[in-house]
C-alpha beads as a LAMMPS data file, in Angstrom:
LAMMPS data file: protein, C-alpha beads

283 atoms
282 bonds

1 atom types
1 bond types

-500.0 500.0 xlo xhi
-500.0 500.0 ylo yhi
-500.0 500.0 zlo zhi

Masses

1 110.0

Atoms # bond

1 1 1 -18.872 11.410 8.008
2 1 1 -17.539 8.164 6.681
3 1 1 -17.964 9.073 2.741
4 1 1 -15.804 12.422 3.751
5 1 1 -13.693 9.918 5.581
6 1 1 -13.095 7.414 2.496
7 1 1 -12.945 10.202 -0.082
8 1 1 -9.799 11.318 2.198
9 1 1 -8.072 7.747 1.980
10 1 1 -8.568 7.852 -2.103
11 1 1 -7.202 11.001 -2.023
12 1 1 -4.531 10.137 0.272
13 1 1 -3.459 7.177 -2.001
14 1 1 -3.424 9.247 -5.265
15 1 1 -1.021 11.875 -3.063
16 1 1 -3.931 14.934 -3.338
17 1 1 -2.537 15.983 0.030
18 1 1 -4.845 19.262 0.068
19 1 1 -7.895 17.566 -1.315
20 1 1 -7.109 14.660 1.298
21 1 1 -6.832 17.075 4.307
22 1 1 -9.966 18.626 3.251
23 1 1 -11.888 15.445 3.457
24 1 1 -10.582 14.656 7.067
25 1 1 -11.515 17.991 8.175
26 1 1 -15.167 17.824 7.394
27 1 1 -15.479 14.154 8.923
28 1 1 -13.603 15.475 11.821
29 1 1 -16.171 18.099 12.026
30 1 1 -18.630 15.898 11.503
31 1 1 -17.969 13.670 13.646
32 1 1 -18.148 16.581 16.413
33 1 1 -21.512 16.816 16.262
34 1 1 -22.186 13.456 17.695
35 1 1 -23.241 12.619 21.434
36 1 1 -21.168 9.976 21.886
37 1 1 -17.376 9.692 21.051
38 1 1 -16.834 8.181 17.516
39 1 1 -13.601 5.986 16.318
40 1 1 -13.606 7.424 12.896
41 1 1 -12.724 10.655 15.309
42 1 1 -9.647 9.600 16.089
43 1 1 -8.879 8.151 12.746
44 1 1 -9.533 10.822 10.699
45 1 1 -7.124 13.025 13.020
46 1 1 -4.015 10.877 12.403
47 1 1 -5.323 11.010 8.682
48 1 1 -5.208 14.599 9.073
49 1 1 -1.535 14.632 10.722
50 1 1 -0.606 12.373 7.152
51 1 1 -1.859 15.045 5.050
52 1 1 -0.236 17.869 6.736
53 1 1 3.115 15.955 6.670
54 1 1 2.467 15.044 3.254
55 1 1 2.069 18.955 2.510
56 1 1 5.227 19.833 3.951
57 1 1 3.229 21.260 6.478
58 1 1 5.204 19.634 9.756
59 1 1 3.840 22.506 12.153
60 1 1 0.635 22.528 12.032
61 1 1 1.020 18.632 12.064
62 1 1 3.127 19.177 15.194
63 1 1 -0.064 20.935 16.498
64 1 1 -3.077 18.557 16.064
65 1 1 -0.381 16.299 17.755
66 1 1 0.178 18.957 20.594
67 1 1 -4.053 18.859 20.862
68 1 1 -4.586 15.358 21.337
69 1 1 -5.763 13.339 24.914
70 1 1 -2.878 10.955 26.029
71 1 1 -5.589 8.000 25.159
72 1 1 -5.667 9.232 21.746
73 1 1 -1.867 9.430 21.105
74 1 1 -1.389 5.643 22.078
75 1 1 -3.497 3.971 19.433
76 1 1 -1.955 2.489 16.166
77 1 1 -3.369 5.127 13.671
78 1 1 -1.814 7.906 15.750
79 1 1 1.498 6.296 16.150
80 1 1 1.816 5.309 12.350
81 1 1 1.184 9.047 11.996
82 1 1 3.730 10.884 14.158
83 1 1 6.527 7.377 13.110
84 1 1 5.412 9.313 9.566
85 1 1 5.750 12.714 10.580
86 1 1 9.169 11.979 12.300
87 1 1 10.528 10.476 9.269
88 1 1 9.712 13.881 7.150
89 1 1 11.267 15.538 10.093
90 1 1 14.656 13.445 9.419
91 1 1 13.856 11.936 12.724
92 1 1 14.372 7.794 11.911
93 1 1 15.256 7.044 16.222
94 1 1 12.036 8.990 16.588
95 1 1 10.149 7.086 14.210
96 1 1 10.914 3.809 16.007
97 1 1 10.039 4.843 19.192
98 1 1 6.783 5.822 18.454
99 1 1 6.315 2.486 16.095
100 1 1 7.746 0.120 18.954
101 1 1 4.590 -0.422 21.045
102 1 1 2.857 -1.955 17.707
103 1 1 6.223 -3.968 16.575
104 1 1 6.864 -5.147 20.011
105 1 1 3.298 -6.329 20.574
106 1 1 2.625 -4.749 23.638
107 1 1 -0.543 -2.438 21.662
108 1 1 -2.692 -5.568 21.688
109 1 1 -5.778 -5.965 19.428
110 1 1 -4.077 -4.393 16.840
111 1 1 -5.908 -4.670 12.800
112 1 1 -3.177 -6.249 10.676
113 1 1 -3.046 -3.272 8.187
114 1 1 -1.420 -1.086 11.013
115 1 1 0.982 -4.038 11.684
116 1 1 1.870 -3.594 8.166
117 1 1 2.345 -0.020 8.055
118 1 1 4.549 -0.201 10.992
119 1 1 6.754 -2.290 9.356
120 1 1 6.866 -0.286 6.659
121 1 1 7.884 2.769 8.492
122 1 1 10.287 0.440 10.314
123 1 1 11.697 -0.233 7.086
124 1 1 11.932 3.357 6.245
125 1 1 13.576 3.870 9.626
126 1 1 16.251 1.734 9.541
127 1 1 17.429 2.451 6.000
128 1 1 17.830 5.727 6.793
129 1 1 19.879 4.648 9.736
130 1 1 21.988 2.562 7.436
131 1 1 21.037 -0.744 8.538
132 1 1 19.972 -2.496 5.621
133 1 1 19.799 -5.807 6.904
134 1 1 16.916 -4.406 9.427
135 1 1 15.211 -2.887 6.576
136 1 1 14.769 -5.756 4.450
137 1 1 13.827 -7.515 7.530
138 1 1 10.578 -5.242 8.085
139 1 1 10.068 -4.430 4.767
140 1 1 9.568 -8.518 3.791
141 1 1 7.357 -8.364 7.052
142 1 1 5.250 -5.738 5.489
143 1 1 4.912 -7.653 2.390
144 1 1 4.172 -10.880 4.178
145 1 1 1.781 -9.481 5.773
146 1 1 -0.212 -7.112 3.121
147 1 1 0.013 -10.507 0.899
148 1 1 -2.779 -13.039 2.090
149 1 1 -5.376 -10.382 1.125
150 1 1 -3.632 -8.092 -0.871
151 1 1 -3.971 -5.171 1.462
152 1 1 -1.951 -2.831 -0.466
153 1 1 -3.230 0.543 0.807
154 1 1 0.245 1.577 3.400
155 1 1 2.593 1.048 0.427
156 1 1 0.118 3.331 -1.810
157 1 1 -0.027 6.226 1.397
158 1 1 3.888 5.479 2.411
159 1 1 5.445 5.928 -0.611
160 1 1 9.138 4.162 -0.919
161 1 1 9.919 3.067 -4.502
162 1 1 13.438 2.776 -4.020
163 1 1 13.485 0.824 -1.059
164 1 1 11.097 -1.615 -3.300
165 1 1 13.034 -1.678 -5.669
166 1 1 16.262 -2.306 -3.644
167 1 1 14.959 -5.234 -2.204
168 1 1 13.260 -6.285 -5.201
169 1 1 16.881 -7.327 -6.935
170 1 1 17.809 -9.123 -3.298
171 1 1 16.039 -12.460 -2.430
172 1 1 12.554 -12.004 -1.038
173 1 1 9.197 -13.822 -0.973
174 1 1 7.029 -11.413 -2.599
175 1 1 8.461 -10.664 -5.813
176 1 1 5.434 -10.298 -7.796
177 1 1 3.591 -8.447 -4.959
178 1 1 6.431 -5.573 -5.096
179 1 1 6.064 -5.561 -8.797
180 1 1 2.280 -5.059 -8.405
181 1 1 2.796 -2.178 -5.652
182 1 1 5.120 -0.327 -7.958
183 1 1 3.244 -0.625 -11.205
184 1 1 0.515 0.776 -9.129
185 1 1 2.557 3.748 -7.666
186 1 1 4.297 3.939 -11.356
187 1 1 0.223 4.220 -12.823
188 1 1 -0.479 6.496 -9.993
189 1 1 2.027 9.075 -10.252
190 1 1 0.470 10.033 -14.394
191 1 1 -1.753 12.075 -14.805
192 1 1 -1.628 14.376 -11.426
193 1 1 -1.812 11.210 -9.338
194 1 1 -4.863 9.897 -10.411
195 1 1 -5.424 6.200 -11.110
196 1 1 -5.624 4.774 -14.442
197 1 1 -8.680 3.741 -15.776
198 1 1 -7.645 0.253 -15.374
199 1 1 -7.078 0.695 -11.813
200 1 1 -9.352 -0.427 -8.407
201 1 1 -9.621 1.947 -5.433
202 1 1 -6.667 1.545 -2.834
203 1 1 -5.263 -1.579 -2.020
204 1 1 -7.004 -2.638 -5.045
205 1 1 -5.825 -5.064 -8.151
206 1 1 -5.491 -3.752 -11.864
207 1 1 -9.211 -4.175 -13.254
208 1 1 -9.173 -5.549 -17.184
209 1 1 -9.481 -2.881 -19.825
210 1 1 -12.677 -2.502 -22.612
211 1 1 -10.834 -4.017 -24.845
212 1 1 -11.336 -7.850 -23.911
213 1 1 -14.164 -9.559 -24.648
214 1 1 -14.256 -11.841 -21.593
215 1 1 -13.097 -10.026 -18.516
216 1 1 -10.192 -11.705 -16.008
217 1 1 -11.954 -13.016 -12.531
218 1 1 -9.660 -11.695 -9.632
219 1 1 -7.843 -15.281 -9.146
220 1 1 -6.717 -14.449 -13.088
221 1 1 -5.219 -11.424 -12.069
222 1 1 -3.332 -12.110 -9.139
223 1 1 -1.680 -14.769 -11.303
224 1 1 -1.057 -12.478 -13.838
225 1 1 0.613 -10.409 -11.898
226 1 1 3.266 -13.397 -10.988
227 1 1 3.774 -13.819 -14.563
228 1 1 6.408 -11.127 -15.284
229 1 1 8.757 -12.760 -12.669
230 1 1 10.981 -15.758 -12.602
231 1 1 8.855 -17.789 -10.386
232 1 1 8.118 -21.560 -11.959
233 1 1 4.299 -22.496 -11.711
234 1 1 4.723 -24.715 -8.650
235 1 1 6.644 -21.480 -6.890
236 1 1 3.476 -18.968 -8.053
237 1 1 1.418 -22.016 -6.249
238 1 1 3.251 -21.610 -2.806
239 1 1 3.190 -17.641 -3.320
240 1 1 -0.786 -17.794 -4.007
241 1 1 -1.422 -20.741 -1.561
242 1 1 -3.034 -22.449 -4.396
243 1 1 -2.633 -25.865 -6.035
244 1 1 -0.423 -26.372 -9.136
245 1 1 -3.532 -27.327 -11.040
246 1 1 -5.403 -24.819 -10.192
247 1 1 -2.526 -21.780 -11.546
248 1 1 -2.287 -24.040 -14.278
249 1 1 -6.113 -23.738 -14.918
250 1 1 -6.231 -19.900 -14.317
251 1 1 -2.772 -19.300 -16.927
252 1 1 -4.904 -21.090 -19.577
253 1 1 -7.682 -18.981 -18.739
254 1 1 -5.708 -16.396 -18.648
255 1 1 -4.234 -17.445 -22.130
256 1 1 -7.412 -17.635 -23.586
257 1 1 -8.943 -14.485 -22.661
258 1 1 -5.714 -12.847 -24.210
259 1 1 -5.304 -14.399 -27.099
260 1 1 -2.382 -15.901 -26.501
261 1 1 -0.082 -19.282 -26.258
262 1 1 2.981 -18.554 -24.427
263 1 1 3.854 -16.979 -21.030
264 1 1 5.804 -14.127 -22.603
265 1 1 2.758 -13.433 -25.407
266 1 1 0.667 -13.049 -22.570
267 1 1 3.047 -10.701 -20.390
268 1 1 3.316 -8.632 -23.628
269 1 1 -0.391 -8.316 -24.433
270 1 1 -1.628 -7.478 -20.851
271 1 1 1.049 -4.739 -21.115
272 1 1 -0.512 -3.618 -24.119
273 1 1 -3.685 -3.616 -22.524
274 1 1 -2.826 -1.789 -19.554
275 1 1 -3.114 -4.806 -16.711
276 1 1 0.931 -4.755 -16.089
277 1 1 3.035 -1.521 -16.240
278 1 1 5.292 -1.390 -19.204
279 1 1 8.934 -3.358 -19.099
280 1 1 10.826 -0.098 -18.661
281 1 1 9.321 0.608 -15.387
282 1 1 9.984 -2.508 -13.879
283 1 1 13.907 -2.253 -14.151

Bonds

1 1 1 2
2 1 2 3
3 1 3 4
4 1 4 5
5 1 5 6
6 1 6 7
7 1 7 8
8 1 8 9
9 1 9 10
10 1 10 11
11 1 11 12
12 1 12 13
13 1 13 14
14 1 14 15
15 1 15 16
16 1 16 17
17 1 17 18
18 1 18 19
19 1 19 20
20 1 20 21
21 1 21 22
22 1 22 23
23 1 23 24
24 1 24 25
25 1 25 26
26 1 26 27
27 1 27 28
28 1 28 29
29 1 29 30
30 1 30 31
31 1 31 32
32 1 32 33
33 1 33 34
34 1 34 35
35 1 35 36
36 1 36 37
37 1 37 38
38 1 38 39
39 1 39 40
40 1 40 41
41 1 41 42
42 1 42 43
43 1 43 44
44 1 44 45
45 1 45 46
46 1 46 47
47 1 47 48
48 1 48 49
49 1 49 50
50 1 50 51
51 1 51 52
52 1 52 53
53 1 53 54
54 1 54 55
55 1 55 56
56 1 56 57
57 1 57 58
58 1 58 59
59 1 59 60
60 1 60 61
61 1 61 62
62 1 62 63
63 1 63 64
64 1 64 65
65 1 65 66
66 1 66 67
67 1 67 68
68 1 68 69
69 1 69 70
70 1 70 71
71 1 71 72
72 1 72 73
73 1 73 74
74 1 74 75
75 1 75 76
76 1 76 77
77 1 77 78
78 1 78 79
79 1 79 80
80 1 80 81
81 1 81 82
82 1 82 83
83 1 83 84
84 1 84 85
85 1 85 86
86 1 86 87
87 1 87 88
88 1 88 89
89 1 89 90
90 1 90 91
91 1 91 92
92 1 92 93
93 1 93 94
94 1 94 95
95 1 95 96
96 1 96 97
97 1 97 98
98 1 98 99
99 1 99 100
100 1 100 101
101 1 101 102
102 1 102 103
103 1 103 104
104 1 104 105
105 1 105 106
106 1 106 107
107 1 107 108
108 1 108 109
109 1 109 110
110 1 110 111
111 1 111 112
112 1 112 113
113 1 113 114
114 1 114 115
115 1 115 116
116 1 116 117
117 1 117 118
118 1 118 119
119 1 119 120
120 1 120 121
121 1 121 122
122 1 122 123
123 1 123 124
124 1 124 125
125 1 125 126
126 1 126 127
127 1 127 128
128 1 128 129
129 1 129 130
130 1 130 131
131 1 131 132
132 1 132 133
133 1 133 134
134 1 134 135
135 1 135 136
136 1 136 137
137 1 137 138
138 1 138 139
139 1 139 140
140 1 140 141
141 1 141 142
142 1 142 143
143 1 143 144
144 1 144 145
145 1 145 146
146 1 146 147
147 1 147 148
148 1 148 149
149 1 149 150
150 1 150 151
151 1 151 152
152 1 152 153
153 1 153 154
154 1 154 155
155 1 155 156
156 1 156 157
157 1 157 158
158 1 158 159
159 1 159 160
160 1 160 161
161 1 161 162
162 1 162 163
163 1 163 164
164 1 164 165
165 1 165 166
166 1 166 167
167 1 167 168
168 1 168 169
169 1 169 170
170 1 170 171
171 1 171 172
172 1 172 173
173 1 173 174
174 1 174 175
175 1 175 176
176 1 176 177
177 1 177 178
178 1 178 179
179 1 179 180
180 1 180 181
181 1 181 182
182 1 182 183
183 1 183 184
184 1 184 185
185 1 185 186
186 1 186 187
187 1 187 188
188 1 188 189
189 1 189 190
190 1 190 191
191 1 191 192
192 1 192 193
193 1 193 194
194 1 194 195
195 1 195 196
196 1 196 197
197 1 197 198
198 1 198 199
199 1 199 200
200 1 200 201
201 1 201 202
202 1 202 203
203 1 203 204
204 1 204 205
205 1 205 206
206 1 206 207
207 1 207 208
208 1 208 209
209 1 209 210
210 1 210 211
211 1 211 212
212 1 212 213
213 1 213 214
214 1 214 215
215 1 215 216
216 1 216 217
217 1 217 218
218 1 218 219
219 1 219 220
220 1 220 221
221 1 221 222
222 1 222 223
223 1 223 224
224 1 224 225
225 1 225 226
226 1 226 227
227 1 227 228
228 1 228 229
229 1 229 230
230 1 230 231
231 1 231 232
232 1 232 233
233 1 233 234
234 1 234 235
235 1 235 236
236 1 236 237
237 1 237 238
238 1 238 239
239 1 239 240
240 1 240 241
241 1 241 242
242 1 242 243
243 1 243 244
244 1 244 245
245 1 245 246
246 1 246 247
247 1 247 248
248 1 248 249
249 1 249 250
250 1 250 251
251 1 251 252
252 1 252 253
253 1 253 254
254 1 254 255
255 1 255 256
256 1 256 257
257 1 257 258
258 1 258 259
259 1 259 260
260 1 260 261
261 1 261 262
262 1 262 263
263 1 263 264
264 1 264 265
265 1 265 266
266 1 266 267
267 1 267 268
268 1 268 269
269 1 269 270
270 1 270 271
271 1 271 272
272 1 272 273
273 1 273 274
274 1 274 275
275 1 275 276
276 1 276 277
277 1 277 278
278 1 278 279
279 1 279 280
280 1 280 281
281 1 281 282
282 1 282 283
């Protein structure tokens, strides 16, 4: 039940909407078979509502909604789903009322992940509205809160590369984390969706390719990733939450293990290697 279950998220996240739904279906089923009422139930439902709206397929979404218990609307996966469904159904008032009990606060106990995706939505939402101000408002409150531990997975399932890279170009917090989420949507999108070689499962960081000798620890990379920005050393400290010394110890790592002397050379060579998407994208 839960390998059909996480099968369907790395589906989900490489936009395999059919194989996706097909996963959720058989832990649904699966899940059937059991005495006592399971979560993953429930989760794998709203999963299921994703992939149907991600298929076009707003109907039969419209119908597993129809077939739910009241309890099982309420919860956060649920209402992420229909906010999702509402928003393929040019719906954007919808959308917020079903994401308001999780923005508001008043669906306590709530994991942070669904917080995030909620503001995501909301950020969807209210640029569709045409307030922009509100959007970059919810969008930078999805980013500050998928930042601390990189939880990258809603901006891999909700898909909005334009409104990333709008508010990339105004002034935000997470500049390197939006360039991150779209080289990972840019790397996703080749090849029929499927990840790179390079690349983790969801919500994961670009891994280091054959090609180097000594492999980058995960500290290295999450610097790297700051490196293509305009941020000064002591600013990629505040981002990271790290000391100045310690960036300054994982750049010359970083440095090292690419060959390298200079910021740029090093930008340049983990391009070449596959760690950062290529300069054209990121404009």
């Amino acid at each position: 039940m839960s390998l059909h279950y996480a099968r369907g998220l790395l589906e989900l996240a490489r936009g395999r909407y059919e194989q996706a739904l097909n996963a959720f279906e058989a832990s649904e089923r699966l899940a059937g078979t059991l005495v006592t009422p399971n979560a993953l139930t429930t989760r794998a439902r709203a999963r299921i509502v994703q992939a149907l709206t991600g298929l076009g397929e707003t109907g039969r979404a419209e119908a597993v909604l129809a077939g739910l218990e009241t309890r099982e609307r309420q919860g956060a996966e649920m209402r992420t789903a229909l906010a999702s469904l509402r928003l393929a159904q040019h719906d954007p008032k919808g959308a917020r009322t079903a994401l308001a009990p999780i923005l508001d606060g008043s669906l306590t106990e709530t994991h942070p992940m669904w917080v995030a995706t909620a503001q995501l939505l909301e950020a969807v939402a209210q640029d569709a509205l045409g307030d922009a101000d509100a959007a970059w408002r919810a969008l930078e409150r999805a980013l500050d809160l998928a930042g601390p531990g990189h939880e990258l997975y809603p901006f891999l399932i909700h898909r909005v590369p334009e409104l990333l890279e709008s508010h990339a170009r105004r002034r935000t917090a997470h500049a390197a984390l939006i360039n991150e989420i779209r080289g990972l949507l840019q790397d996703g999108n080749e090849g029929g969706g499927q990840p790179s070689p390079e690349q983790g499962g969801p919500g994961g960081v670009a891994l280091p390719g054959a090609t180097l000798l000594d492999p980058l620890s995960q500290a290295e990379i999450r610097v790297l990733h700051y490196l293509p920005t305009s941020l000064s050393v002591s600013e990629i400290a505040g981002q990271l939450h790290l000391s100045v010394n310690t960036v300054r110890t994982h750049m010359r790592h970083l440095y090292e293990k690419l060959e390298v002397h200079q910021r740029h050379d090093a930008i340049e060579r983990a391009r070449a290697l596959g760690l950062l998407a290529p300069a054209a994208r990121r404009q």
